[in-house]
C-alpha positions as CSV (number, residue, x, y, z in Angstrom):
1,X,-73.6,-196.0,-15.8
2,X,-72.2,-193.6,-13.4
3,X,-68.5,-193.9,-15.6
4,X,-70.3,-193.5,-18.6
5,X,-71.7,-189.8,-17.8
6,X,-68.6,-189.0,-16.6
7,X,-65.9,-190.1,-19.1
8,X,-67.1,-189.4,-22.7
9,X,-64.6,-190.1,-25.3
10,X,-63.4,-187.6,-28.0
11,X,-64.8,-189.5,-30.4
12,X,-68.4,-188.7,-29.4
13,X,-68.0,-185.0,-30.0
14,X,-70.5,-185.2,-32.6
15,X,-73.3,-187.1,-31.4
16,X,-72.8,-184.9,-28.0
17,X,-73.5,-181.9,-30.2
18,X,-76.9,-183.8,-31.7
19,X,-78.2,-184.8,-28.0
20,X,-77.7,-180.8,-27.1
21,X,-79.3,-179.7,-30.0
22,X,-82.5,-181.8,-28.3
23,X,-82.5,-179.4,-25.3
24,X,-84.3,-176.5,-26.1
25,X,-81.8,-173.6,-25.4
26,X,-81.6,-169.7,-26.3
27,X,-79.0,-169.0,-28.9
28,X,-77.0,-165.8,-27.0
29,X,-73.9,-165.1,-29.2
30,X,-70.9,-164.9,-27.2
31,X,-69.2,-163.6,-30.6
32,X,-66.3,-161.0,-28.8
33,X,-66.5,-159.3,-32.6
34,X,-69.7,-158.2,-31.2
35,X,-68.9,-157.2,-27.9
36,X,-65.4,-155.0,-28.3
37,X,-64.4,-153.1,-31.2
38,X,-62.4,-154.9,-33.8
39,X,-58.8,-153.6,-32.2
40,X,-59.0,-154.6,-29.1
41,X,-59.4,-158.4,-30.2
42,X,-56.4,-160.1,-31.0
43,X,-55.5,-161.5,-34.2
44,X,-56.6,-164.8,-35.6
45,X,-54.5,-167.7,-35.9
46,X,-54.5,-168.8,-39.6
47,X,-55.2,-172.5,-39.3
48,X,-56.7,-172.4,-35.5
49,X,-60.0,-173.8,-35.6
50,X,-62.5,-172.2,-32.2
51,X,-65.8,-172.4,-31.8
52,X,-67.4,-168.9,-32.0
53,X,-70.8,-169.7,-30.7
54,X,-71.7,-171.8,-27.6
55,X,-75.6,-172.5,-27.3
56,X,-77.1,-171.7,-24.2
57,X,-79.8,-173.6,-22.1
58,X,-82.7,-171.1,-21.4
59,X,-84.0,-173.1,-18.0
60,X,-81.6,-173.9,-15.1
61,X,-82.3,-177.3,-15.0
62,X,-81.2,-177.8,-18.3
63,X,-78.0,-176.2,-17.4
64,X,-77.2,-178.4,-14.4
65,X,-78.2,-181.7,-16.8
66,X,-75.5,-180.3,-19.5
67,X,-73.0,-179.8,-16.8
68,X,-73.1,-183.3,-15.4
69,X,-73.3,-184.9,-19.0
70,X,-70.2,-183.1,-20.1
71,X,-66.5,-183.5,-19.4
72,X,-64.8,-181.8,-17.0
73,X,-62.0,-180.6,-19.5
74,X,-64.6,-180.6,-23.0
75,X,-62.6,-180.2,-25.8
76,X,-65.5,-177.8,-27.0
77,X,-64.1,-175.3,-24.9
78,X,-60.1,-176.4,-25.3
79,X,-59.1,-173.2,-27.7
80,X,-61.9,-170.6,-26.6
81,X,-59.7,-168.3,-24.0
82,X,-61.6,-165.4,-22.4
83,X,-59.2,-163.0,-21.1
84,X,-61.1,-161.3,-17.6
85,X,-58.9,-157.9,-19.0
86,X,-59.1,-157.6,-22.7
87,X,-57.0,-154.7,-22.5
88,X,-54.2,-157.2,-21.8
89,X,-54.3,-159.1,-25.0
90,X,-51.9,-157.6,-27.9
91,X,-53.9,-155.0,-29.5
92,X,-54.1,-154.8,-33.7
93,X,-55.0,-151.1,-34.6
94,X,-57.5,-151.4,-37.7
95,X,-56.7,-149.0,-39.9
96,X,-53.4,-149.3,-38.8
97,X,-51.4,-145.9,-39.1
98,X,-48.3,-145.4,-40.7
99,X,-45.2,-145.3,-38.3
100,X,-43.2,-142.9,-40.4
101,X,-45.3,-139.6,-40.2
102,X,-43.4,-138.9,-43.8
103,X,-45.5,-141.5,-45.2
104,X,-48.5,-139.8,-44.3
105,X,-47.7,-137.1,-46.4
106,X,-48.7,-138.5,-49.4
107,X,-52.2,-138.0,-48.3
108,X,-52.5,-134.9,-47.3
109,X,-55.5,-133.1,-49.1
110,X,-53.6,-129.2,-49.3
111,X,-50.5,-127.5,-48.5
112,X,-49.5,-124.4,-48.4
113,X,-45.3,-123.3,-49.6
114,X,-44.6,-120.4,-47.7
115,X,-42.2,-118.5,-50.1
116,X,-39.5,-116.6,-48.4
117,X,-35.8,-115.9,-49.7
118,X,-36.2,-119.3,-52.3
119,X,-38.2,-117.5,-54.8
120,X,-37.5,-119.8,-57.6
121,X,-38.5,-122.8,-59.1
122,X,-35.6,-124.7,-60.2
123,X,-33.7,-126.5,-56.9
124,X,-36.2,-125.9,-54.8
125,X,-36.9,-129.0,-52.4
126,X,-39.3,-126.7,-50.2
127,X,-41.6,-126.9,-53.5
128,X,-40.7,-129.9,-54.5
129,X,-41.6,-131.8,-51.7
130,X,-44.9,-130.3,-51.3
131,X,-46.0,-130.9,-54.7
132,X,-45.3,-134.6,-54.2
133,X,-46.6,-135.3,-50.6
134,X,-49.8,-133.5,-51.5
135,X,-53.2,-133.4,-53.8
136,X,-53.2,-129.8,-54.6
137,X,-51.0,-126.6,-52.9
138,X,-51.4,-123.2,-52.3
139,X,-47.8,-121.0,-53.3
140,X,-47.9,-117.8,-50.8
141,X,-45.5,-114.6,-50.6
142,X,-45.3,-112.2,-47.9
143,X,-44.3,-108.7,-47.7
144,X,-43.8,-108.0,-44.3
145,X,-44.7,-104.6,-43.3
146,X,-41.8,-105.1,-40.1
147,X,-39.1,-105.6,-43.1
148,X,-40.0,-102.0,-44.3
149,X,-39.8,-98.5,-42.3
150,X,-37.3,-97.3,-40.6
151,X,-34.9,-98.6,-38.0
152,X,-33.9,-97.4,-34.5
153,X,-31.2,-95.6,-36.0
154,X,-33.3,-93.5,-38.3
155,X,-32.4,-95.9,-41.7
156,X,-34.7,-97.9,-44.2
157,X,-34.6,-101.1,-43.2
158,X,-35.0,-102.1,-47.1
159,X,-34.2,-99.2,-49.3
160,X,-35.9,-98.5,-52.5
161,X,-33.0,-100.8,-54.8
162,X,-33.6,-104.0,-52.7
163,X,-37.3,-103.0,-52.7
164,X,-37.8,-103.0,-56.8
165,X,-35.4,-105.6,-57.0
166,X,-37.8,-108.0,-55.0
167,X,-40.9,-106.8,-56.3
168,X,-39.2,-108.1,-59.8
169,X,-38.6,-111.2,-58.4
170,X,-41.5,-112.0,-56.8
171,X,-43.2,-111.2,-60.4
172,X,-41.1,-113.6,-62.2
173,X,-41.7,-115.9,-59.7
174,X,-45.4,-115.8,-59.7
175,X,-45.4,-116.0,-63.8
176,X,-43.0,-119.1,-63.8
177,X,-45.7,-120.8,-61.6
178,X,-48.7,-119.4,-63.9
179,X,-46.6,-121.4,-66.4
180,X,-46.7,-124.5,-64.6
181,X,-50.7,-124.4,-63.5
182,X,-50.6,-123.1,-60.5
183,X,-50.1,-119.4,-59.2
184,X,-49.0,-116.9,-55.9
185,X,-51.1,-115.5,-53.9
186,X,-49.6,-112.2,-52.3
187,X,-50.3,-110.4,-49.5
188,X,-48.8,-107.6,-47.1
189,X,-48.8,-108.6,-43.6
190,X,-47.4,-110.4,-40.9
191,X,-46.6,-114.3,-42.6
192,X,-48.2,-115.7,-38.6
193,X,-51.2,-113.5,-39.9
194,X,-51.8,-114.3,-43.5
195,X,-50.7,-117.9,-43.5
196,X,-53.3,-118.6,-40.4
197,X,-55.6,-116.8,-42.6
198,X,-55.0,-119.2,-46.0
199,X,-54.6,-122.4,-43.9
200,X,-58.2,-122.0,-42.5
201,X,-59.5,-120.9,-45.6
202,X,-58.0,-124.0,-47.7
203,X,-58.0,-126.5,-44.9
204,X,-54.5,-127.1,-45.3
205,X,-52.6,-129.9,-43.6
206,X,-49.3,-128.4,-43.7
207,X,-47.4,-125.6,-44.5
208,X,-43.7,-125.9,-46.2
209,X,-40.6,-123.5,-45.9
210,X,-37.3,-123.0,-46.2
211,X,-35.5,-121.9,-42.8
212,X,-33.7,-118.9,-42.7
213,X,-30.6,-117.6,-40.6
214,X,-31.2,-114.5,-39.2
215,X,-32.9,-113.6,-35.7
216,X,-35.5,-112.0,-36.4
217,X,-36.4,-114.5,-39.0
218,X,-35.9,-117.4,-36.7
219,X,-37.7,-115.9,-34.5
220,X,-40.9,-115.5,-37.2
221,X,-40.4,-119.0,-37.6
222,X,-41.2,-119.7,-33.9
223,X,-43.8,-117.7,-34.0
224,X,-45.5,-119.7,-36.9
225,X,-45.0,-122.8,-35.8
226,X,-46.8,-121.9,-32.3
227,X,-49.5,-120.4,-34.1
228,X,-50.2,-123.4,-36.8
229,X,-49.3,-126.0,-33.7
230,X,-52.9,-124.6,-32.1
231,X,-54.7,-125.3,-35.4
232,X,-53.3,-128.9,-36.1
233,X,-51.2,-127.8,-38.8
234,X,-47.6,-129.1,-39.4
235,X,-45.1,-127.2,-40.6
236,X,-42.3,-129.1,-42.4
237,X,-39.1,-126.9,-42.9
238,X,-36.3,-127.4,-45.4
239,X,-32.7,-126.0,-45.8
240,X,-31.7,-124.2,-49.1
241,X,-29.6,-121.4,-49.0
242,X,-26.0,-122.5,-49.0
243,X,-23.5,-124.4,-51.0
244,X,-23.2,-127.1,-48.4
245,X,-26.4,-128.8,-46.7
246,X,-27.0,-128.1,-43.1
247,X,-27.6,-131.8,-42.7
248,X,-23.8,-132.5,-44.4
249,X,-21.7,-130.9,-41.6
250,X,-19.6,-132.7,-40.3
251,X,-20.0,-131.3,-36.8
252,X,-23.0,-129.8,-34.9
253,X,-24.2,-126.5,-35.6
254,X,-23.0,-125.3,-32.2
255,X,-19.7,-126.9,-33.1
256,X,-19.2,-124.3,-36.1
257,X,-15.9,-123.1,-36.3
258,X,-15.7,-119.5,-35.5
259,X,-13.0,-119.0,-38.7
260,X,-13.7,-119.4,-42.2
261,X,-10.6,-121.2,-42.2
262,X,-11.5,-123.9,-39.5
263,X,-14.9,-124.8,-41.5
264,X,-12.4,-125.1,-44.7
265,X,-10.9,-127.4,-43.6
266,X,-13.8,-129.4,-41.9
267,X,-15.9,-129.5,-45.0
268,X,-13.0,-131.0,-46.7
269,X,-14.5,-134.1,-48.3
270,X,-17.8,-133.5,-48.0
271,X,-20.0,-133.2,-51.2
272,X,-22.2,-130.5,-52.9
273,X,-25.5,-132.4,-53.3
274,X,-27.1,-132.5,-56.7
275,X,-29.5,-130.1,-58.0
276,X,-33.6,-130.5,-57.7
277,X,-34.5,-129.8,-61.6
278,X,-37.5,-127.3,-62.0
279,X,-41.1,-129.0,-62.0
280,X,-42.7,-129.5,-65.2
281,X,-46.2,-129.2,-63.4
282,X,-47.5,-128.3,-60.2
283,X,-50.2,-129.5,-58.2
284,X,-53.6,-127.6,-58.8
285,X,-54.7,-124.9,-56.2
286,X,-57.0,-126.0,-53.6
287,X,-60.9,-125.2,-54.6
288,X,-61.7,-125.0,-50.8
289,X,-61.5,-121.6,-50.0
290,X,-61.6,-119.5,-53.0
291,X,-58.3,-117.2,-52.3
292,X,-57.8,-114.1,-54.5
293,X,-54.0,-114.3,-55.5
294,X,-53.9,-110.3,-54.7
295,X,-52.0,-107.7,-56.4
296,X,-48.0,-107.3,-56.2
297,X,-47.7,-104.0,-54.2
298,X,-45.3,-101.2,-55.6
299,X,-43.0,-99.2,-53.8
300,X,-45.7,-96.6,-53.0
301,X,-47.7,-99.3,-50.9
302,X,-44.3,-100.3,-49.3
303,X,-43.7,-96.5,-48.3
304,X,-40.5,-96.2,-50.5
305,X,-42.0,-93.8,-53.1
306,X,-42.1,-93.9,-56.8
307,X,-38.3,-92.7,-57.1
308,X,-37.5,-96.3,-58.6
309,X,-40.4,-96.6,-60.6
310,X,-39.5,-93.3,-62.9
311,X,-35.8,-93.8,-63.6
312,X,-34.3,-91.3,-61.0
313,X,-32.3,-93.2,-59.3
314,X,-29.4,-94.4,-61.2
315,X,-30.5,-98.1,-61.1
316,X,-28.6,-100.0,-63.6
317,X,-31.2,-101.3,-66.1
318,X,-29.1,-104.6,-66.2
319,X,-30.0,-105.4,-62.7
320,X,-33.5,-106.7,-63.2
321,X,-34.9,-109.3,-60.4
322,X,-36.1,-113.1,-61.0
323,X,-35.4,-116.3,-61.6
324,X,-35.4,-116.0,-64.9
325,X,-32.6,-112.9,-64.9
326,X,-30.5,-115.0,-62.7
327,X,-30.4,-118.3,-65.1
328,X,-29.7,-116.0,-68.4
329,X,-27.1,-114.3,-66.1
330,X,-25.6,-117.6,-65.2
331,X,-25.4,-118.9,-68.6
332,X,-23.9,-116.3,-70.2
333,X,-21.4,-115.8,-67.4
334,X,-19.4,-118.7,-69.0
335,X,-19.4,-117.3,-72.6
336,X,-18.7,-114.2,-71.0
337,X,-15.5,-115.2,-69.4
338,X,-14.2,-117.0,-72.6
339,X,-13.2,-113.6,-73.7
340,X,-10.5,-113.8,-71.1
341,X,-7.6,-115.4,-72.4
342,X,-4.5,-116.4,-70.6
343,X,-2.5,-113.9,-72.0
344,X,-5.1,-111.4,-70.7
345,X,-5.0,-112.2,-67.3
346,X,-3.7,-109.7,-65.9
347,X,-6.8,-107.3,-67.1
348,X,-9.3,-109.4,-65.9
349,X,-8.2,-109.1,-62.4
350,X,-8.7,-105.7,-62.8
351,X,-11.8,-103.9,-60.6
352,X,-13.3,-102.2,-63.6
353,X,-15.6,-103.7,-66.1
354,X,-18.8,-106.0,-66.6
355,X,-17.1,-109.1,-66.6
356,X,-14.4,-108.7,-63.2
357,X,-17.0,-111.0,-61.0
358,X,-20.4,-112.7,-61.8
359,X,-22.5,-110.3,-60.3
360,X,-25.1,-113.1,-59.1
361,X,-25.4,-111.8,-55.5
362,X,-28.3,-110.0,-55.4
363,X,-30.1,-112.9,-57.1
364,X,-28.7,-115.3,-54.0
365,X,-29.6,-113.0,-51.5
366,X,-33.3,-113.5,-52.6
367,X,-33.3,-117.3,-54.0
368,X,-33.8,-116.7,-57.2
369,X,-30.7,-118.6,-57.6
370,X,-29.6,-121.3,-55.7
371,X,-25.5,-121.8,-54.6
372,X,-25.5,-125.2,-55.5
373,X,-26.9,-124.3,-59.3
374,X,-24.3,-122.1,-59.6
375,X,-21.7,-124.4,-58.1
376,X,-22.5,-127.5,-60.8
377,X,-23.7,-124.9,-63.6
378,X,-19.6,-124.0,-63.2
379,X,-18.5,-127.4,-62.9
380,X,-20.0,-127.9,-66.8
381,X,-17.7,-125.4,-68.2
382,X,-14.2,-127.0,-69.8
383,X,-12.9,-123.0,-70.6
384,X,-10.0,-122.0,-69.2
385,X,-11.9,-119.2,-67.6
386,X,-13.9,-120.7,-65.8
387,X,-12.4,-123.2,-64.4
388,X,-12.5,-125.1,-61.1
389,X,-9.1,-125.7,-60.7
390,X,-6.3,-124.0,-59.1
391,X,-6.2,-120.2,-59.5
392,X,-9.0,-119.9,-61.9
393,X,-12.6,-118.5,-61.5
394,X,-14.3,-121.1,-60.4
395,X,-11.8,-121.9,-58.0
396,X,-11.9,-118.0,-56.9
397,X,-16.3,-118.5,-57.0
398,X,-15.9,-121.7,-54.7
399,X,-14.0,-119.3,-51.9
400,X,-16.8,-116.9,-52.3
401,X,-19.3,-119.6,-51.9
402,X,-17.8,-120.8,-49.0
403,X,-17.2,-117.4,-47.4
404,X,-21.0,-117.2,-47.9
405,X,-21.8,-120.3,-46.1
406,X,-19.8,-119.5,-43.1
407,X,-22.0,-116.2,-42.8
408,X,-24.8,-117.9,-43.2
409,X,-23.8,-120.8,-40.8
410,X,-22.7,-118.7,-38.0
411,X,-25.8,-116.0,-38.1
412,X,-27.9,-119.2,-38.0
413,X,-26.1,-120.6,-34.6
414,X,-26.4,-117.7,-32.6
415,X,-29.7,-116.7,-33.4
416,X,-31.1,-120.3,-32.2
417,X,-29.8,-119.6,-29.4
418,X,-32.0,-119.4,-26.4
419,X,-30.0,-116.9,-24.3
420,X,-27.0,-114.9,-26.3
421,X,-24.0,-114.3,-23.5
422,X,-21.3,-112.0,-25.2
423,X,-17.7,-113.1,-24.3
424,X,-14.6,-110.9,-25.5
425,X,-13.3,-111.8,-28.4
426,X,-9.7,-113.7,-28.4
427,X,-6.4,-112.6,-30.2
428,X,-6.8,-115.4,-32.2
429,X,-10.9,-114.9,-33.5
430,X,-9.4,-112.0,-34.9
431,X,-6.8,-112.8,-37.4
């Protein structure tokens, strides 16, 4: 009899199950779903079958009874595994979170596109991007009162020519996106200032720029991003401004060669990425908030005067800033240049009249026209004159352009540098 109590078959599972049921018992889950929270169970084997509730005895008698009735090793209990640490067993995250942060993006609620020298709409990733990774954004410009004055040495930092120019383009700029459904809010201030001000009020998640080269803009960068890091707010940045991509080179930035020929020959190969076309749409402005989109200042608010405004200055009416100046400009530069014949080559060389260069850098220097559209807008032409091959103008544009991004390239590696040493130049930097 002794045997029997002792060694009970597998077989009897089920009749063991009815005797317990016969012994009164309190029903205490023991369900570890109700215990922990959800992630710190592990998952379930598909096809594993466990018992998720053991019944209890309520008296202690009972319990000694049950324990001499069962099996030492029950099969009741064969897959149930109670860890003494749970924080040992592989932990399942529910919701699990993306592990590319860029895939996170595409929920973000608002942006914000900071606007800087990129004021256009056509080839503009910084835009772009933010339109597709987010529900609604917020376009901003900034006039920065530290970009206007006088320097050290008793000069405008931006005279009154640069000053209208910009003021054009940022107009342009803010009807092309009135055209698309959205808009630019403007303000004067310092960007650390008025974007902390428009994040807050629009509970952005992000803001998006375009980097920039020079020190004192890298170093307004820095300053935003230390600002925004304190709120929660990322800042995604983006590279626009020259003919070859940042990301493209085939050496570090620190690597740059210190003569335009040296990068001439390392950029050899390397291709001019495709143009971004314009957006057909943008995202709707954030209702949070309620931002005014604030009036365009004039030269007056700047402290440059009125001297542009009433004609005295000898401005060349052609020159007019935008977007839209710069593509019209761009398009008719071809037909322009058909004019030129071979036999007339000699004259167009020549330093006097409207059609010796393209006159597009005043537009570049802003962003109202990217290098890259101008690169591929010249690659469609099939004229003689504006060709890329040897000797003709776009060939004699592509030096330009290149000469550009070696500025540009160079400015940018010394002003990310922490501590600037100064080292004479050598025989050779110089020639």
């Amino acid at each position: 009899m002794e045997s029997n109590l002792v060694e009970i078959p597998e077989e009897s599972e089920s009749e063991e199950a009815q005797n317990r049921n016969l012994i009164p018992a309190a029903s205490i889950s023991l369900a570890l779903s109700t215990l922990l929270p959800a992630h710190f169970l592990p998952p379930k084997q598909i096809g594993a079958s466990s018992p998720t509730r053991v019944k209890i005895p309520s008296q202690i008698s009972c319990l000694s009874q049950l324990s001499a009735t069962l099996p030492a090793k029950s099969s009741i209990f064969k897959s149930t595994t109670i860890s003494a640490n749970p924080l040992q067993s592989t932990l399942t995250l529910n919701p699990l979170r993306p592990a590319n942060p860029s895939n996170a993006a595409a929920f973000r609620r608002a942006c914000v596109v900071w606007f800087r020298n990129d004021l256009r709409v056509t080839d503009n990733e910084c835009l772009t991007s933010a339109n597709n990774d987010s529900m609604s954004l917020l376009p901003v410009y900034c006039f920065d009162p530290r970009d206007y004055g006088k320097s050290s040495s008793g000069f405008d930092k931006t005279g009154p020519h640069r000053a209208n120019f910009l003021i054009k383009s940022v107009t342009d700029l803010r009807k092309n996106l009135q055209a698309r459904g959205s808009d630019l809010v403007v303000r004067v201030g310092k960007p650390e200032n008025v974007l902390l001000e428009v994040v807050k009020a629009v509970r952005a998640d992000a803001v998006y720029m375009h980097k920039e080269v020079s020190h004192d803009e890298v170093k307004a960068e820095e300053k935003i991003e230390e600002v925004l890091k304190d709120e929660g707010v990322e800042v995604k940045s983006f590279w626009g401004s020259t003919l070859y991509h940042l990301d493209d080179l085939p050496f570090e930035l620190e690597d740059m060669p210190t003569n335009y020929g040296g990068l001439k020959e390392k950029v050899k190969g390397v291709q001019v990425r495709k143009t971004i076309e314009a957006l057909d749409r943008i995202k709707s402005l954030p209702k949070a908030g309620d931002v005014e989109p604030g009036e365009i200042p004039t030269l007056a608010d700047l402290g440059l005067g009125v001297a542009c405004q009433t004609g005295e200055t000898g401005v060349r009416p052609s020159v007019v800033g935008g977007e839209t100046e710069a593509l019209n400009r761009l398009r008719s530069f071809g037909s322009e240049g058909q004019a030129k014949t071979i036999a007339n080559k000699e004259s167009s060389s020549s330093i006097y009249g409207a059609n010796f260069s393209c006159k597009i850098s005043p537009w570049l220097a802003v962003g109202c026209l990217s290098p890259r559209s101008l690169f591929h807008e010249l690659k469609k032409k099939s004229t003689s004159s504006v060709s890329m091959k040897q000797g003709g103008t776009g060939d004699w544009l592509m030096y330009e352009l290149l000469w550009r991004d070696f500025f540009r390239f160079t400015t940018r590696k010394y002003s990310c540098k922490k501590q600037l040493t100064y080292e004479p130049a050598s025989p050779a930097a110089c020639t």
